[in-house]
BAKETI-837911 format. One record per residue: x, y, z of N, C-alpha, C in turn; residue number from 1. Coordinates in nm, 4 decimals. Each point is the difference from the previous one (the first is absolute). Layout:
! residues N
+----------+----------+----------+----------+----------+----------+----------+----------+----------+-----+
|     n.px |     n.py |     n.pz |    ca.px |    ca.py |    ca.pz |     c.px |     c.py |     c.pz | seq |
+----------+----------+----------+----------+----------+----------+----------+----------+----------+-----+
|        X |        Y |        Z |        X |        Y |        Z |        X |        Y |        Z | NUM |
...
+----------+----------+----------+----------+----------+----------+----------+----------+----------+-----+
! end
This chain:
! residues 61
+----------+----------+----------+----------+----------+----------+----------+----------+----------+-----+
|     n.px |     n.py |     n.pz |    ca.px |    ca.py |    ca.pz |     c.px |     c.py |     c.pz | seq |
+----------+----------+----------+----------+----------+----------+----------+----------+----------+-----+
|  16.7612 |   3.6188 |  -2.5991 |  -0.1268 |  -0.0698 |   0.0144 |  -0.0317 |  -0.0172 |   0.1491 |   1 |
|  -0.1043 |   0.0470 |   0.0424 |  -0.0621 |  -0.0090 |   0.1314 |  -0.0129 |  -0.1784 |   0.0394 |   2 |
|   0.0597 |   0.0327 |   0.0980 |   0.0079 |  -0.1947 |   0.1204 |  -0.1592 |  -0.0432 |   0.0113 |   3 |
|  -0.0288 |  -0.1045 |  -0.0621 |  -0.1161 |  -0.0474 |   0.0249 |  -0.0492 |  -0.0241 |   0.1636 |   4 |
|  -0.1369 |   0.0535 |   0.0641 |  -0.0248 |  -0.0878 |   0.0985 |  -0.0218 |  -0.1342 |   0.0894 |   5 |
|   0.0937 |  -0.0250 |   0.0983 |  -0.0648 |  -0.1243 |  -0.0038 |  -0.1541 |  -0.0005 |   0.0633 |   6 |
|  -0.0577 |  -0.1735 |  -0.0405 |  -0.1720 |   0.0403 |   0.0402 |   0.0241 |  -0.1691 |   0.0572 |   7 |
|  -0.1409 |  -0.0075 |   0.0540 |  -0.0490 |  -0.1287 |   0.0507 |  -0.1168 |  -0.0175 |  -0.0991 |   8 |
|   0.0583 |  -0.1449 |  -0.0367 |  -0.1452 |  -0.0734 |  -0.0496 |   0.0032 |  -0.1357 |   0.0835 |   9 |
|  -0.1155 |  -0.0483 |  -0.0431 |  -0.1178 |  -0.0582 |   0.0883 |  -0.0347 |  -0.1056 |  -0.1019 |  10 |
|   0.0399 |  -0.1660 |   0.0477 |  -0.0164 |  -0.0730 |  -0.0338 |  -0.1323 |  -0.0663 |   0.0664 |  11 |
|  -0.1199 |  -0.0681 |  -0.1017 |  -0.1075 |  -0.0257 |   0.0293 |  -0.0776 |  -0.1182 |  -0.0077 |  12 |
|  -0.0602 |  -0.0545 |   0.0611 |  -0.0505 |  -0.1770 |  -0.0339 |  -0.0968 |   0.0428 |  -0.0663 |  13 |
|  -0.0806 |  -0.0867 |  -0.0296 |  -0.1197 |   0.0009 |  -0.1063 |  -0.0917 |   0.0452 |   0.0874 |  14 |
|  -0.0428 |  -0.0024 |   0.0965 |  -0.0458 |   0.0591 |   0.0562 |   0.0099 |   0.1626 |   0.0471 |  15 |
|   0.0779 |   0.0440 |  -0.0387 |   0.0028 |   0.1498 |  -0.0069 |   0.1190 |   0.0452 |   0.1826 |  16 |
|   0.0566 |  -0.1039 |   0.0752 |   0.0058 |  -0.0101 |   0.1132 |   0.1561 |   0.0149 |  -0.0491 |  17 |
|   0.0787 |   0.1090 |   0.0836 |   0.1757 |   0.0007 |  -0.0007 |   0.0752 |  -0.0633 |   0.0504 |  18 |
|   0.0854 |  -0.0340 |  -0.0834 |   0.0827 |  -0.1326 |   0.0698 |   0.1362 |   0.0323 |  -0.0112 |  19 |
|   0.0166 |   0.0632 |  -0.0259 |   0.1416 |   0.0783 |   0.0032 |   0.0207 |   0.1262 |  -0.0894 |  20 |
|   0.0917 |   0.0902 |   0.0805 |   0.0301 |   0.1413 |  -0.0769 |   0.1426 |  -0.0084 |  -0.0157 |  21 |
|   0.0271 |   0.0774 |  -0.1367 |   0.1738 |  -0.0230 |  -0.0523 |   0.0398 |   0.1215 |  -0.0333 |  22 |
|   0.0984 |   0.0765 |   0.0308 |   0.0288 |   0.1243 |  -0.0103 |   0.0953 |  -0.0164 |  -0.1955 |  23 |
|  -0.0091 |   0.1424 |  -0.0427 |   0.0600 |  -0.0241 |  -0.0694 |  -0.0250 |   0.1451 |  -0.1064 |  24 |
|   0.0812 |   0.0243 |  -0.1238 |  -0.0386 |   0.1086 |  -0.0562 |  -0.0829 |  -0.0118 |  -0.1498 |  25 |
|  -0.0025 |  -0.1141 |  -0.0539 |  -0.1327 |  -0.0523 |  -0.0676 |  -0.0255 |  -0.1038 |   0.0279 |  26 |
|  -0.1193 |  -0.0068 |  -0.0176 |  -0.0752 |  -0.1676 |  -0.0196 |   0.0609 |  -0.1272 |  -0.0087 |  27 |
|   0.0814 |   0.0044 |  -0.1008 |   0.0386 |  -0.1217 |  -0.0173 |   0.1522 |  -0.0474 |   0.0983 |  28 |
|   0.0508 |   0.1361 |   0.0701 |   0.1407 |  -0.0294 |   0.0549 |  -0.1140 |  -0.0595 |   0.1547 |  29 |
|  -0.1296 |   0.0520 |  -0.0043 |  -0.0618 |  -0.0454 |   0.1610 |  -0.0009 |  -0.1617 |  -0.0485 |  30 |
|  -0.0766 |   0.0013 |  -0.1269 |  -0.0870 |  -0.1461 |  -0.0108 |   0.1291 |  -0.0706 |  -0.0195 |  31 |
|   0.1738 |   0.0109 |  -0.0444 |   0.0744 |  -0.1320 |   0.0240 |   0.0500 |  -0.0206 |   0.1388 |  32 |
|  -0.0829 |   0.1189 |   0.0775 |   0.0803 |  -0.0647 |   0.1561 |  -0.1646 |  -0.0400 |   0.0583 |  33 |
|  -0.0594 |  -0.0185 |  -0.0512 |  -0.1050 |  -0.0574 |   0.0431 |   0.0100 |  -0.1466 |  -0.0447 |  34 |
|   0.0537 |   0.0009 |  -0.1004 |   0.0393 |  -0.1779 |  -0.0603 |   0.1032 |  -0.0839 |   0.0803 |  35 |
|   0.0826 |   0.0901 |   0.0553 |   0.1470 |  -0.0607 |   0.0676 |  -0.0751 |  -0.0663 |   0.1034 |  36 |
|  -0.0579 |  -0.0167 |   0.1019 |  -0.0629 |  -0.0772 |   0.1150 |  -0.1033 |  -0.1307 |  -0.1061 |  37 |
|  -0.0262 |   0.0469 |  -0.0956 |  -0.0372 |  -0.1694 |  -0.0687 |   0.0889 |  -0.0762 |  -0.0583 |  38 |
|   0.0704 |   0.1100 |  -0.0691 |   0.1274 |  -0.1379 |  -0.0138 |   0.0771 |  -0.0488 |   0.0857 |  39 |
|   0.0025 |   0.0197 |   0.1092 |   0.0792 |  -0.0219 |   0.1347 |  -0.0976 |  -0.1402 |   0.0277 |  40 |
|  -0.1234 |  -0.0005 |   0.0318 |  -0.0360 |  -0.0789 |   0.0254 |  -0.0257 |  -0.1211 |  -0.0823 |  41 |
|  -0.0281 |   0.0454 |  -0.1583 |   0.0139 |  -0.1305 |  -0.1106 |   0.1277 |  -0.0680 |   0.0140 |  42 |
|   0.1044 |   0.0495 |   0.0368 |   0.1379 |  -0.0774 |  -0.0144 |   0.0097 |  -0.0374 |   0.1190 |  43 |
|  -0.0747 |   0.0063 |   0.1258 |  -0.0157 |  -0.0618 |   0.1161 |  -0.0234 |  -0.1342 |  -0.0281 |  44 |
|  -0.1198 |   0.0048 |  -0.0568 |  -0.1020 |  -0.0722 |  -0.0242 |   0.0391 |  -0.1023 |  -0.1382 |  45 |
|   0.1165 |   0.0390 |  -0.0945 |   0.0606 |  -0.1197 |  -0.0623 |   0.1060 |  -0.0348 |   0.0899 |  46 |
|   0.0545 |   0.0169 |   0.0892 |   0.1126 |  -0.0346 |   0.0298 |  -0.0224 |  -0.1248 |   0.1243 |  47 |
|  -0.1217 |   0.0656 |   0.0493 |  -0.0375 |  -0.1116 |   0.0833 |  -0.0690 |  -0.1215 |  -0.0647 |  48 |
|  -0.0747 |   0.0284 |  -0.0796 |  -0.0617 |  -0.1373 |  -0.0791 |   0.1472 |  -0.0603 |  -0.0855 |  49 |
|   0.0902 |   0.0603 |  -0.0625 |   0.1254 |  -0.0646 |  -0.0351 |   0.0803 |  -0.0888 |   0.1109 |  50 |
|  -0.0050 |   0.0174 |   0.0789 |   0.0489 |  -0.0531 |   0.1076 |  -0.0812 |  -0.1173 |   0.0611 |  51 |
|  -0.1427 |   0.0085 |   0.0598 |  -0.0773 |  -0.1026 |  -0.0277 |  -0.0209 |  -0.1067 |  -0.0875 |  52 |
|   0.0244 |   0.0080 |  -0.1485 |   0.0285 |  -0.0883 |  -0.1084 |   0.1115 |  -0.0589 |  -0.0051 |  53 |
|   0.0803 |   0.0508 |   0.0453 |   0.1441 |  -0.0111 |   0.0641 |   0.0157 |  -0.1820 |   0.1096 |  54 |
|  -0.0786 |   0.0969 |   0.0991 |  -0.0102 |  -0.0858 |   0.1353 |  -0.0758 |  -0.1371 |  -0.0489 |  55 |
|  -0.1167 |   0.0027 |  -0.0464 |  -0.0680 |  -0.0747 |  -0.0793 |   0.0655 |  -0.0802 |  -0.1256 |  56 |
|   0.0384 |   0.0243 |  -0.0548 |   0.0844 |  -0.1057 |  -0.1200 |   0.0934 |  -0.0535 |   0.1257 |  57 |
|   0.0770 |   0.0293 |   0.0566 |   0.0236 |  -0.0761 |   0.1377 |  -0.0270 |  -0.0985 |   0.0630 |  58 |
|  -0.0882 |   0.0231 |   0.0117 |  -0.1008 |  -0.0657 |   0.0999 |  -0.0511 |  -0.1156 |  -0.0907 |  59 |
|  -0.0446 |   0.0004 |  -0.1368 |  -0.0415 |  -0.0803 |  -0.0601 |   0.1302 |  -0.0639 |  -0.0847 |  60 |
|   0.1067 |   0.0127 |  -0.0005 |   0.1135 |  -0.0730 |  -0.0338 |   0.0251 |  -0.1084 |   0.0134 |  61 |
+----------+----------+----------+----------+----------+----------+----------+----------+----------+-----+
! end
């Protein structure tokens, strides 16, 4: 069986404007490394508000 190519796709805002390109040899192996930089930042983003609730029950102790 012939080696698939790899290609670039082209992630897009609603606006039709590129916001990032992900290499890859279908679609969907581009679009889960296009997901990895949001979940990076959602678990930023609980870990710091966990910690704040944290500091806060603290504070109000």
């Amino acid at each position: 069986m012939a080696e698939k190519e790899t290609k670039n796709f082209a992630s897009r805002d609603k606006d039709g404007n590129e916001i990032g390109v992900f290499t890859g040899k279908q679609p969907r192996q581009a679009a889960l490394k296009a997901a990895n930089p949001l979940r990076y930042h959602l678990s930023t983003i609980f870990e710091i508000t966990r910690i704040t609730a944290k500091i806060l029950k603290r504070t109000l102790d």
